[in-house]
N, C-alpha and C positions, 0 to 999 in steps of 0.2 A: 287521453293518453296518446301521445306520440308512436308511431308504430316502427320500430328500429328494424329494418329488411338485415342488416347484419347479424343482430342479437338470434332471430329467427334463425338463420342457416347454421349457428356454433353447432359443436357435437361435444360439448363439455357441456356438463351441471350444473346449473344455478350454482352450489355451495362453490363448486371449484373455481367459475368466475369470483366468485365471491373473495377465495382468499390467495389467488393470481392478484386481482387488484387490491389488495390488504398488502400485499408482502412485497409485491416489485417496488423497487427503489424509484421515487421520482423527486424533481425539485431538488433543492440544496444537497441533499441527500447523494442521489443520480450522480449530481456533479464532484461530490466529494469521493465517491466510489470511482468513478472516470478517471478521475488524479491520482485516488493512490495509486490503479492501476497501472496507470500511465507512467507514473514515476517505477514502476518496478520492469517495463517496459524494455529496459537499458541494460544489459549485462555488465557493465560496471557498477552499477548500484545496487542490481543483484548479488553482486559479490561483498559490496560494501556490508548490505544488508545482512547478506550472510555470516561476515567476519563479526558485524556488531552483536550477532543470536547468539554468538558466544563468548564475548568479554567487550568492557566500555575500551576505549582505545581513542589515545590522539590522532591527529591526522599523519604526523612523523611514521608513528605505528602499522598505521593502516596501507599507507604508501610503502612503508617495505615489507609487509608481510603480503600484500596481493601484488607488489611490484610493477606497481602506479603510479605517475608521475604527479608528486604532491598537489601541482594546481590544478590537475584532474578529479583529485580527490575531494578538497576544500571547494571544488564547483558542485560536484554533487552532493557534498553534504548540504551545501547550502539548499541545493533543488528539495533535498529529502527534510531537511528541514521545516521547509515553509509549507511545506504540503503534513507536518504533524508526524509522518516515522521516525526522525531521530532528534537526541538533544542532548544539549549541549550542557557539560555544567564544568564552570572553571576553577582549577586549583591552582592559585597562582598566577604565573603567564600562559600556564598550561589548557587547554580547553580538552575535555575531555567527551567523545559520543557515545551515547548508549541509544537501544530503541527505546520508543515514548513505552509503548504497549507491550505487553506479552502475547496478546492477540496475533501481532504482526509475526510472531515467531509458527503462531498453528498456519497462516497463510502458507507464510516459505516451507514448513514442513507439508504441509496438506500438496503445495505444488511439488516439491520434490515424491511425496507419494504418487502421484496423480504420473509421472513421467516414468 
Protein backbone atom coordinates (compact mmCIF):
# COMPACT_ATOMS: atom_id res chain seq x y z
CA UNK A 1 0.00 0.00 0.00
CA UNK A 2 1.22 3.41 -1.09
CA UNK A 3 1.87 5.61 1.93
CA UNK A 4 -0.04 9.06 1.30
CA UNK A 5 2.29 11.72 3.75
CA UNK A 6 -1.01 14.14 3.06
CA UNK A 7 -3.74 11.73 4.04
CA UNK A 8 -1.51 11.36 7.27
CA UNK A 9 -1.48 14.96 8.46
CA UNK A 10 -5.71 15.63 7.62
CA UNK A 11 -7.45 16.49 10.99
CA UNK A 12 -10.96 15.31 9.44
CA UNK A 13 -12.41 11.71 9.62
CA UNK A 14 -12.18 9.06 7.32
CA UNK A 15 -16.35 9.41 7.02
CA UNK A 16 -15.97 13.11 6.47
CA UNK A 17 -13.31 12.77 3.68
CA UNK A 18 -15.50 10.32 2.55
CA UNK A 19 -18.45 12.38 1.80
CA UNK A 20 -16.35 15.84 1.00
CA UNK A 21 -15.38 13.72 -1.98
CA UNK A 22 -18.86 12.02 -2.68
CA UNK A 23 -20.67 15.56 -2.85
CA UNK A 24 -17.98 18.18 -4.35
CA UNK A 25 -18.93 18.82 -7.91
CA UNK A 26 -16.32 17.57 -10.36
CA UNK A 27 -16.08 16.97 -14.27
CA UNK A 28 -19.03 18.16 -16.49
CA UNK A 29 -20.73 18.78 -13.43
CA UNK A 30 -17.91 21.55 -12.06
CA UNK A 31 -18.30 23.03 -15.35
CA UNK A 32 -21.86 23.34 -15.59
CA UNK A 33 -22.05 24.77 -12.07
CA UNK A 34 -19.18 27.51 -13.12
CA UNK A 35 -21.55 28.60 -16.02
CA UNK A 36 -24.53 29.03 -14.34
CA UNK A 37 -22.64 30.88 -11.86
CA UNK A 38 -21.10 32.73 -14.23
CA UNK A 39 -23.98 33.72 -16.25
CA UNK A 40 -25.64 35.13 -12.97
CA UNK A 41 -22.27 37.00 -12.54
CA UNK A 42 -23.77 40.10 -14.53
CA UNK A 43 -26.35 42.49 -13.05
CA UNK A 44 -28.32 42.73 -16.03
CA UNK A 45 -29.10 39.13 -16.10
CA UNK A 46 -29.62 39.36 -12.69
CA UNK A 47 -32.34 41.50 -13.23
CA UNK A 48 -33.54 39.63 -16.22
CA UNK A 49 -33.50 36.63 -14.13
CA UNK A 50 -35.43 38.38 -11.58
CA UNK A 51 -38.18 39.84 -13.84
CA UNK A 52 -38.64 36.27 -15.42
CA UNK A 53 -39.19 34.59 -11.25
CA UNK A 54 -42.14 36.54 -11.72
CA UNK A 55 -44.01 36.30 -15.01
CA UNK A 56 -42.86 34.80 -18.98
CA UNK A 57 -42.25 38.15 -20.73
CA UNK A 58 -41.08 39.17 -24.39
CA UNK A 59 -38.03 40.88 -24.90
CA UNK A 60 -40.28 44.41 -25.93
CA UNK A 61 -41.61 43.71 -22.11
CA UNK A 62 -38.70 43.16 -20.40
CA UNK A 63 -36.68 46.11 -21.95
CA UNK A 64 -39.36 48.55 -20.72
CA UNK A 65 -40.10 47.26 -17.50
CA UNK A 66 -36.05 47.05 -16.35
CA UNK A 67 -35.50 50.02 -18.84
CA UNK A 68 -32.93 48.18 -21.12
CA UNK A 69 -31.90 48.67 -24.23
CA UNK A 70 -33.60 45.94 -26.34
CA UNK A 71 -30.36 44.48 -27.93
CA UNK A 72 -29.00 44.30 -24.43
CA UNK A 73 -31.63 42.29 -23.54
CA UNK A 74 -31.93 39.79 -26.60
CA UNK A 75 -27.88 39.49 -25.98
CA UNK A 76 -28.51 38.19 -22.64
CA UNK A 77 -31.21 36.02 -23.13
CA UNK A 78 -29.29 34.46 -25.67
CA UNK A 79 -26.18 34.02 -23.00
CA UNK A 80 -28.91 32.70 -20.46
CA UNK A 81 -30.16 30.67 -22.85
CA UNK A 82 -27.58 28.44 -24.06
CA UNK A 83 -26.23 27.81 -20.67
CA UNK A 84 -30.16 26.17 -19.81
CA UNK A 85 -31.87 29.24 -17.16
CA UNK A 86 -34.38 30.57 -19.62
CA UNK A 87 -36.62 29.60 -22.59
CA UNK A 88 -38.04 30.45 -25.17
CA UNK A 89 -41.47 29.32 -26.44
CA UNK A 90 -43.19 31.23 -29.36
CA UNK A 91 -46.59 32.46 -30.02
CA UNK A 92 -46.95 33.77 -33.15
CA UNK A 93 -44.03 36.34 -34.12
CA UNK A 94 -43.97 36.75 -30.67
CA UNK A 95 -41.30 34.78 -28.53
CA UNK A 96 -41.94 34.55 -25.20
CA UNK A 97 -39.21 33.82 -21.87
CA UNK A 98 -39.70 32.02 -18.86
CA UNK A 99 -37.13 30.22 -16.51
CA UNK A 100 -36.28 26.52 -17.51
CA UNK A 101 -36.43 25.38 -13.66
CA UNK A 102 -38.16 26.44 -10.56
CA UNK A 103 -34.86 25.51 -8.89
CA UNK A 104 -33.33 28.66 -10.40
CA UNK A 105 -35.95 30.68 -8.48
CA UNK A 106 -34.69 29.01 -4.69
CA UNK A 107 -31.03 30.18 -5.96
CA UNK A 108 -32.06 34.02 -6.64
CA UNK A 109 -34.26 33.74 -3.41
CA UNK A 110 -31.56 31.84 -1.25
CA UNK A 111 -29.17 34.83 -2.66
CA UNK A 112 -31.35 37.53 -1.88
CA UNK A 113 -31.67 35.87 1.64
CA UNK A 114 -28.01 35.38 1.99
CA UNK A 115 -27.43 39.57 1.33
Amino acid sequence: MIHNDREDRMLIDARTRTLVKQFVPCGDDLEAIADFFSALADSTRIKIVSALSISSMCVNDISAVLELNQTTVSHQLKNLKNIGVVKCKRQGKVAFYSLCDKNILDVMSSAVNFI
